[in-house]
C-alpha positions as CSV (number, residue, x, y, z in Angstrom):
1,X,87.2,-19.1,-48.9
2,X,86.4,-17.3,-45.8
3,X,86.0,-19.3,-42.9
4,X,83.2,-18.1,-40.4
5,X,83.8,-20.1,-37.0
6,X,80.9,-18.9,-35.1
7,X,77.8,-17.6,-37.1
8,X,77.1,-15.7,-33.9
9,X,80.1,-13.1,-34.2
10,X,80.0,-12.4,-37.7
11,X,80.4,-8.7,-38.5
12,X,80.8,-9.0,-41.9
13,X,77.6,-8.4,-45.1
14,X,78.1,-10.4,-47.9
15,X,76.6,-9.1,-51.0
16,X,73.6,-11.3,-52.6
17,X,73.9,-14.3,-50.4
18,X,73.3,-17.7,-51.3
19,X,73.3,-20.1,-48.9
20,X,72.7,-23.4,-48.3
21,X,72.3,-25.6,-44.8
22,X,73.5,-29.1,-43.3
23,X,76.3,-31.4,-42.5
24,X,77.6,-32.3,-45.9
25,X,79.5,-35.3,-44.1
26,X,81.5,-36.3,-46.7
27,X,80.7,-33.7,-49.7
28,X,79.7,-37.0,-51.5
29,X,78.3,-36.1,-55.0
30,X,74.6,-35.8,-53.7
31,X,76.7,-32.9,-52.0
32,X,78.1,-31.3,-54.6
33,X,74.9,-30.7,-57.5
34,X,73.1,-28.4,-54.2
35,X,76.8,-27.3,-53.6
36,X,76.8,-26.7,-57.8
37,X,73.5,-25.1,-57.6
38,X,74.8,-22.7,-55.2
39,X,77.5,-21.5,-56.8
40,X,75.6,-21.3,-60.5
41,X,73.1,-19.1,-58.9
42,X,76.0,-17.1,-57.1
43,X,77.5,-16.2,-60.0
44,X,74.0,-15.6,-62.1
45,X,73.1,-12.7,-59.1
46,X,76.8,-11.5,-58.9
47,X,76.7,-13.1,-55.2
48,X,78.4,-14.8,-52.7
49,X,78.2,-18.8,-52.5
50,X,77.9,-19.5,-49.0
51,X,77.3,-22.6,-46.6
52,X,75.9,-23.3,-43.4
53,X,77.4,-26.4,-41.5
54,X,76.3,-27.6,-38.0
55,X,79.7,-28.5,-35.8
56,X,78.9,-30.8,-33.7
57,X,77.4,-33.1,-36.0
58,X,73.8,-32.9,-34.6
59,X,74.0,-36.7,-33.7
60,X,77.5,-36.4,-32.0
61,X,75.6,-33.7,-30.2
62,X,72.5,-35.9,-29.1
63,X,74.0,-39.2,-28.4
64,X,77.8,-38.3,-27.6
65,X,77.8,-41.7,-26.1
66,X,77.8,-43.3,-29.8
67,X,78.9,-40.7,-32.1
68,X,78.2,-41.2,-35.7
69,X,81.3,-42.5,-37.5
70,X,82.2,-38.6,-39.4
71,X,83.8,-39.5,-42.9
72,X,86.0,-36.2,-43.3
73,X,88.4,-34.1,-40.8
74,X,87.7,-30.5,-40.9
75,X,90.2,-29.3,-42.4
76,X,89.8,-31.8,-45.4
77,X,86.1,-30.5,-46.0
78,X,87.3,-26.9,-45.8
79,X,89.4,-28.0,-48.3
80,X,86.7,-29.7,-51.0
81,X,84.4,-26.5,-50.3
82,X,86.9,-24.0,-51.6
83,X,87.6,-26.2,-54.2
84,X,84.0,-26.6,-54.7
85,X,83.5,-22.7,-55.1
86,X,82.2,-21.8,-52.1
87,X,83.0,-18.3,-50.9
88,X,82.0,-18.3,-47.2
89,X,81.8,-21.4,-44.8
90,X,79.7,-20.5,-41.9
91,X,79.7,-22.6,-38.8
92,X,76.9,-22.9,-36.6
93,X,78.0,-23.7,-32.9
94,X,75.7,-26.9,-32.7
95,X,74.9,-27.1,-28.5
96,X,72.0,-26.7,-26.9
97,X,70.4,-23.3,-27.7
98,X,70.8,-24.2,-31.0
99,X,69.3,-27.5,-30.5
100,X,66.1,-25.6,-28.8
101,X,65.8,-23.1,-31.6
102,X,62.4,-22.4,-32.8
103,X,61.9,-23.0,-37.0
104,X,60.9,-19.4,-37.3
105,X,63.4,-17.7,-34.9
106,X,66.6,-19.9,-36.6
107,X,65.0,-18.6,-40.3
108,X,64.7,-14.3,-38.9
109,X,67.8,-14.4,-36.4
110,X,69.8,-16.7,-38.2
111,X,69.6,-17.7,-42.2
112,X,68.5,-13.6,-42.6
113,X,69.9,-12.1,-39.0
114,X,73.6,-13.4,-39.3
115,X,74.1,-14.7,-43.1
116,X,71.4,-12.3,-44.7
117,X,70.4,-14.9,-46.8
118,X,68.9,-13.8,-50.2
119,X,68.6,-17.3,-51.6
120,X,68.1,-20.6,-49.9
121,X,68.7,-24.0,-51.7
122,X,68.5,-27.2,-49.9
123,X,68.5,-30.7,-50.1
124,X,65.5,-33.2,-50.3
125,X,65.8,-34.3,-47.2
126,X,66.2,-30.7,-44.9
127,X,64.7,-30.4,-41.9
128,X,65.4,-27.2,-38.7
129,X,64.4,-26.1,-35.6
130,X,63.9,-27.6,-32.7
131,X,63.0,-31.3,-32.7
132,X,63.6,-30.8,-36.9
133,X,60.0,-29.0,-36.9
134,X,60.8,-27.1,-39.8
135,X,61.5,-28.3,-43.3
136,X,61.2,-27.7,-46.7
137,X,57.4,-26.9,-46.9
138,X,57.6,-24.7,-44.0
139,X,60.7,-23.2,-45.5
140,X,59.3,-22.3,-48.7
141,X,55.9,-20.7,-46.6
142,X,58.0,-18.6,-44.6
143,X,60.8,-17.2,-47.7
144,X,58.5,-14.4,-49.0
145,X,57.7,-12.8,-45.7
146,X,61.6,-12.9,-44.7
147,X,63.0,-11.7,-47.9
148,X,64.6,-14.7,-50.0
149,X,63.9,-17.2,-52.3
150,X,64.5,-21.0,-52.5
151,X,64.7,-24.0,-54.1
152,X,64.7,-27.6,-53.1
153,X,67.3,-30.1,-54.9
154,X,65.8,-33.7,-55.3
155,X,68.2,-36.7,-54.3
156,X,71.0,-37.9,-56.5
157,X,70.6,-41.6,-57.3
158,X,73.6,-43.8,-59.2
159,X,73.8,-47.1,-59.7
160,X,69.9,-48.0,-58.6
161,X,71.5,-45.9,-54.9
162,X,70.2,-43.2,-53.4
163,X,73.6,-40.9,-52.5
164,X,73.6,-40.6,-48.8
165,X,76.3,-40.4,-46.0
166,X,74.7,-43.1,-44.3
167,X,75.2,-45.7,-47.5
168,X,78.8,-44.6,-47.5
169,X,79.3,-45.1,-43.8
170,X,78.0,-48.5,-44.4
171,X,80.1,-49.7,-47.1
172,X,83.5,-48.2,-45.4
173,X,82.4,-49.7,-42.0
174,X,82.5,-53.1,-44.2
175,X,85.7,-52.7,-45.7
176,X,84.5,-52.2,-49.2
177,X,85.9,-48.8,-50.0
178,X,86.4,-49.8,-53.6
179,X,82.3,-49.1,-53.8
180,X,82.9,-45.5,-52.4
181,X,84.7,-44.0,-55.2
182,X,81.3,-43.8,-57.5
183,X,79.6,-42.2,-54.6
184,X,82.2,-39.8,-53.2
185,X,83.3,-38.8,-56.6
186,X,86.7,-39.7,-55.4
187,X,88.5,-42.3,-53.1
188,X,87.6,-42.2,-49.5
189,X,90.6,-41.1,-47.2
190,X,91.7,-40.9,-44.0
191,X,93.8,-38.0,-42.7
192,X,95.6,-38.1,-39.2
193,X,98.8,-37.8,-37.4
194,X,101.6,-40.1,-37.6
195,X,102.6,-41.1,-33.5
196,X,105.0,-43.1,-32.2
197,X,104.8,-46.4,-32.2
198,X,105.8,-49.8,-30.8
199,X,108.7,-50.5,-33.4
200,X,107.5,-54.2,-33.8
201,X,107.2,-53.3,-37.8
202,X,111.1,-53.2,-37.6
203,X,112.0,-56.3,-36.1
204,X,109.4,-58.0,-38.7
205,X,111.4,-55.9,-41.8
206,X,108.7,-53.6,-42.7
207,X,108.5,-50.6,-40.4
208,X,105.5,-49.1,-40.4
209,X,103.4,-45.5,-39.7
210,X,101.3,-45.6,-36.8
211,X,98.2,-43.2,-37.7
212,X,96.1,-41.4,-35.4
213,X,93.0,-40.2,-37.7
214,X,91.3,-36.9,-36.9
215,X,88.0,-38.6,-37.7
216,X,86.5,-41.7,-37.2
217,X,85.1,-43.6,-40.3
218,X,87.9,-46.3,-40.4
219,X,87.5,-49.3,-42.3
220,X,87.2,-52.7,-41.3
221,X,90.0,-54.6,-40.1
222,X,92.3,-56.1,-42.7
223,X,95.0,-54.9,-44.9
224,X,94.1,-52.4,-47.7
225,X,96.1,-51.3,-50.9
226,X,96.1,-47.3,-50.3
227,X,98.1,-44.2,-51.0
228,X,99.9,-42.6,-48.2
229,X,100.0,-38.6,-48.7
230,X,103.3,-36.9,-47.2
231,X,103.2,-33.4,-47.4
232,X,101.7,-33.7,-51.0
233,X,103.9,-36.6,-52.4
234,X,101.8,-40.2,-52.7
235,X,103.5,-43.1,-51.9
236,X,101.6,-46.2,-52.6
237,X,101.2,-48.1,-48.8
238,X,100.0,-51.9,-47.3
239,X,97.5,-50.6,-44.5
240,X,96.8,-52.8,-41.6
241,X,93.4,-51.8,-39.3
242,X,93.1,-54.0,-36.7
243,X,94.7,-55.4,-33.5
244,X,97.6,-56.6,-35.0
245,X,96.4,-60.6,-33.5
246,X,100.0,-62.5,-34.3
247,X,101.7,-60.0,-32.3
248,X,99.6,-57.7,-29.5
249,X,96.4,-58.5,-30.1
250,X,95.3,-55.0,-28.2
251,X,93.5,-51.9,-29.2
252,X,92.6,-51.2,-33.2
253,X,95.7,-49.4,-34.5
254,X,96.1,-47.7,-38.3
255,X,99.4,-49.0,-39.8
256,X,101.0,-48.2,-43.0
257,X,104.3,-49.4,-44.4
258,X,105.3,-47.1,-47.5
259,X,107.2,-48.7,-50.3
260,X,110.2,-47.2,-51.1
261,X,110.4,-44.9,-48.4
262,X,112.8,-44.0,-45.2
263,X,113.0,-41.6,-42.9
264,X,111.1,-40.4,-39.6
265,X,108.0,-38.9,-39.8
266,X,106.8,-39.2,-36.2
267,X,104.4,-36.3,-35.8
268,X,103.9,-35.3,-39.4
269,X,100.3,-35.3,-41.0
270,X,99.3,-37.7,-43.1
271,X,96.2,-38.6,-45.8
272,X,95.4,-42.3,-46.5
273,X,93.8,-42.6,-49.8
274,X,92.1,-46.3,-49.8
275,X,92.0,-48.3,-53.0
276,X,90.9,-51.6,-52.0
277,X,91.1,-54.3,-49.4
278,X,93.4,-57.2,-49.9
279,X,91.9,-59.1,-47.1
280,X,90.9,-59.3,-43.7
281,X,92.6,-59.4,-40.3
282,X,94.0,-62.9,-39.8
283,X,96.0,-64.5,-37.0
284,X,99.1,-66.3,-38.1
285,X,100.3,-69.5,-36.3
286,X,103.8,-68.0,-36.2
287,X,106.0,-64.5,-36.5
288,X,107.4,-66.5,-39.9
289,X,103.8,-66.7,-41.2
290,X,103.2,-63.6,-40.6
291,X,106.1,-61.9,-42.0
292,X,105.3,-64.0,-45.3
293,X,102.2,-62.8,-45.4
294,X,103.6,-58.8,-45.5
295,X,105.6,-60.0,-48.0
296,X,103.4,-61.1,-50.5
297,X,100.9,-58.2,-49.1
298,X,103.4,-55.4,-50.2
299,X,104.1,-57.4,-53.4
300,X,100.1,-57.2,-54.3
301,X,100.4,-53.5,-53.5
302,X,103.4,-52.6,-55.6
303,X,101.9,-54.8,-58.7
304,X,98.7,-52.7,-58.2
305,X,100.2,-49.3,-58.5
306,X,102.8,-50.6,-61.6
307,X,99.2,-51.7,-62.9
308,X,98.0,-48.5,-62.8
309,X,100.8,-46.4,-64.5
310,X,99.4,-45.2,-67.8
């Protein structure tokens, strides 16, 4: 996939583009069938499968003050478009001027100016321009006179559940990232760095991995059964979000202690893949209640995963 980091300097023409616009926070499976759609018609027109995505998220760009909580790094997303089939990511600089950008002058200078769009295929809920003035209606007015063609995907519903960032935020903020899985079409993750911590998880016999993620949908506080991805290996992990209340009781911290596993990985990356939460964040009466309470918190974990061996 060819990564396009400003839609503004791109030199190159793509041949028979197909594009489609938005966040895709996530690439949940509401994602994927206009992401699908894309690349079908793509490869019907002998073209490219291309995407537009707004960085900023618009909302992180409005209120930076209270950020909405973004479910997947960059580099993660890169990751699920390529895999997805898509042939060029474009990113469009998301700041003012492009805040203040008229319907009709984002459609000429930027879906045909910079992308040369021959196709457009959106979502049921797309809406551009300044003060989201434009959306699919307007869209499908102005395509002939520009030069392309669209088509407008209709929302994916499962379970009785309309398929939408926001309802997966929601259920992650909760801590029931079990519910996720049939949304996201896979397990919701985490990827960060691992930094140094305060070695307290040695003197209590389980040292852990202190995680600093590079986004910021984290799960309620409490101790989750997860996976714990070093440089491609799993290792199945008990993950503690909270403020650790027995021992600090100071600001949220991700920890993970991964069974059967030594060495130092201080400043290694690191993906989180969340199962399901064991319980919530408790405060113990003593260090011996709480170190009984790891114990039989990385037992659950390891009877999990022998569960789950075919």
């Amino acid at each position: 996939m060819i990564l396009i980091n400003d839609i503004h300097t791109v030199s190159e023409s793509f041949p028979n583009v197909v594009l489609t616009i938005g966040s895709f926070d996530g690439i949940h499976l509401g994602h994927r069938r206009i992401i699908e759609e894309v690349v079908r018609e793509a490869q019907s027109v002998q073209g490219t499968a291309c995407l537009m995505s707004l960085k900023p998220h618009p909302r992180e760009f409005f209120a930076p003050g209270n950020p909405p909580n973004i479910l997947l790094s960059d580099a993660k997303k890169e990751a699920l478009l390529a895999e997805a089939g898509i042939d060029v990511l474009f990113i469009l600089p998301f700041n003012q001027e492009a805040a203040s950008m008229l319907p009709d002058t984002f459609l000429r200078e930027i879906v045909v100016g910079r992308c040369h769009a021959k196709h457009v295929i959106v979502g049921h809920d797309f809406c551009f321009g300044k003060n989201a003035q434009g959306d699919y209606e307007y869209l499908k007015e102005a395509a002939p006179g520009l030069g392309f063609e669209v088509r407008q995907i209709p929302q994916r519903v499962i379970k009785g559940e309309r398929v939408s960032s926001t309802l997966i935020r929601e259920y992650i903020l909760q801590g029931e990232v079990d519910k996720v899985e049939v949304f996201l079409g896979r397990k919701y993750s985490i990827a960060g760095e691992i930094i140094p911590g305060r070695g307290v998880g040695i003197t209590l016999g389980y040292p852990t991995a202190n995680i600093a993620p590079h986004h910021n949908a984290v799960p309620a506080h409490g101790v989750y059964v997860a996976e714990a991805v070093l440089e491609g290996k799993p290792y199945p992990a008990a993950v503690n979000i909270g403020v650790a209340p027995t021992i600090r009781n100071e600001d949220i911290a991700i920890e993970a202690f991964l069974l059967d596993f030594t060495g130092n990985i201080v400043g290694q990356p690191i993906e989180l893949i969340f199962h399901k939460r064991l319980r919530p964040e408790k405060k113990f009466a003593s260090r011996e209640e709480l170190v009984d309470a790891i114990t039989h918190d990385v037992a659950t974990v390891r009877h999990y995963f022998t569960l789950q061996i075919p």
